[in-house]
N, C-alpha and C positions, 0 to 999 in steps of 0.2 A: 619454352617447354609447354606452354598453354594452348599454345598454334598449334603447337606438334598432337596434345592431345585435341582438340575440336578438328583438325584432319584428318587422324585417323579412327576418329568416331562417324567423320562425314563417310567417308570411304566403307567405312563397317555398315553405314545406314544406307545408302544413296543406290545401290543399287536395285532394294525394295522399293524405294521411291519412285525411281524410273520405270520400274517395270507399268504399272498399269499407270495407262495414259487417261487425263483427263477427259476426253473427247472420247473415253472406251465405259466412264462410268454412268452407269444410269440416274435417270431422277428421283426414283424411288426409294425410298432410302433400304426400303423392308427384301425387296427387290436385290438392291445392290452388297446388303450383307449374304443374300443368301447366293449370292454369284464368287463375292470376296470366300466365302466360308466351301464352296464346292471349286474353285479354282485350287484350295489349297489342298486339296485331296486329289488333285489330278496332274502328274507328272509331264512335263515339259520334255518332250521326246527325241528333241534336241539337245537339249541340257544334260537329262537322264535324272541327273540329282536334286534338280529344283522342281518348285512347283510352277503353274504356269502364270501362278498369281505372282513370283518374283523374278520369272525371266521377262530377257528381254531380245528371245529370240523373235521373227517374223513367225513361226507356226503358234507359238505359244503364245502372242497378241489376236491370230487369227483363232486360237482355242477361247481366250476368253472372249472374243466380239461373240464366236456361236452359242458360249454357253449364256451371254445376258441375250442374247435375244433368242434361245429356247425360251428363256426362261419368261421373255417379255410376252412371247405368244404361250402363255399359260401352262409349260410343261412343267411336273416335280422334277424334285432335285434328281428321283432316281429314272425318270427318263431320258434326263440331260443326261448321267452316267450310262444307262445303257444303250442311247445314241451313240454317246463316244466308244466305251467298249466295242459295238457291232463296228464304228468305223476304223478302229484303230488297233481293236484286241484289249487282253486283261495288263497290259504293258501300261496301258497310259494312267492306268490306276495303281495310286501308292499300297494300298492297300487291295490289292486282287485278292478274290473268292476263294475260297479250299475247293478244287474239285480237281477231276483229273490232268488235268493240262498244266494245274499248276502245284503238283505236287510235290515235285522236285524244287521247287521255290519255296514250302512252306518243309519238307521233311528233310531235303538236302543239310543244311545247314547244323541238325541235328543230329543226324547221321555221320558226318564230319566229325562233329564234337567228338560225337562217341569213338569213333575210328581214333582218334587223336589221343586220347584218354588209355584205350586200349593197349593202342602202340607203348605210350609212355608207362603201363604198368607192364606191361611185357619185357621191355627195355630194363627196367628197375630189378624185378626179378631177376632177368638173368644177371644183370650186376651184380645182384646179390647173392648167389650162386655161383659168381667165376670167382668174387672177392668175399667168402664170407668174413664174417665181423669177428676177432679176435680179442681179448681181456686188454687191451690197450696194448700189447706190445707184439711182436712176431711171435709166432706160433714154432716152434723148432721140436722135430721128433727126439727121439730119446738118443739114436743115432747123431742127430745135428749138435746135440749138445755136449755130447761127450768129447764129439770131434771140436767145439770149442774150449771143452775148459782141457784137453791136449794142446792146443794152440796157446791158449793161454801160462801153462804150465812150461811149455818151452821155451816162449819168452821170457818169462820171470818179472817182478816187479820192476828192476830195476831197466831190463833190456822195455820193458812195456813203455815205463817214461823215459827213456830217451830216445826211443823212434818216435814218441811222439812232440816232443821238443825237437829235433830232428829233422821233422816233416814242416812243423809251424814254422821255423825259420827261414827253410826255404820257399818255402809258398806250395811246393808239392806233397801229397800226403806222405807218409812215412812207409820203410820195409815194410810187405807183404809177407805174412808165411806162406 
């Protein structure tokens, strides 16, 4: 059981591991956090869902080699980003800008909600309106119930229990009026 857990904690870790290769990190240490820390805000375009600091696609190895050597030849973190942006669009960032292009990416989603919300109190209403809510039992006009306690009346107590003994023995319900 012990194997079972240290493999698949290996399997839950190792894919970070593998991602950034040895031979891809720099010497500097000040350097290589702020390459590790800007990888992880830049989405893997192959991947879609990882960053490029934990794939271990061929572009997403070729994102981090350019973003440490932007970074070696003296650019900020936000020129390395708007390198990539200009090359690749507001895609390759987890976090894209609010402006027009990506407005349907930050308001969509909202918008959704609400339509969803909408729907489900439209829906509820009109349920509530085809079945409204009665004092715990059926509702019967004055009509309906007169026509029951005639029903009742012409079968009588007697003829009532034993259509209904009747019906329980055979397994089908009992005479109808």
């Amino acid at each position: 059981m012990r194997r079972l857990g240290f493999f698949l904690l290996f399997l839950a870790l190792a894919p970070a591991a593998w991602a950034v290769m040895p031979d891809e990190r720099l010497d500097d240490p000040v350097l290589e956090a702020r390459a590790r820390a800007l990888s992880a805000d830049i989405r893997c375009l192959v991947c879609q869902n990882e960053s490029i600091d934990s794939s271990n696609a061929d572009l997403a190895r070729e994102l981090r080699i350019l973003v440490r050597e932007r970074l070696s030849q003296g650019d900020s973190d936000q020129e390395v980003l708007d390198f990539l942006v200009d090359k690749y669009g507001d895609f390759v960032l987890f976090d894209p800008p609010f402006k027009a292009s990506t407005y349907a990416l930050w308001i969509g989603p909202v918008i959704l909600m609400l339509f969803g919300v909408g729907a489900a109190i439209f829906y509820i209403r009109r349920q509530a309106r085809a079945f409204p809510a009665t004092d715990g039992g059926t509702a019967f006009t004055q009509e309906e119930d007169l026509r029951v306690q005639e029903i009742l009346n012409d079968l009588g107590p007697a003829n009532l229990e034993s259509s209904v003994t009747e019906g329980d023995r055979s397994g089908k319900p009992g005479p109808r009026p």
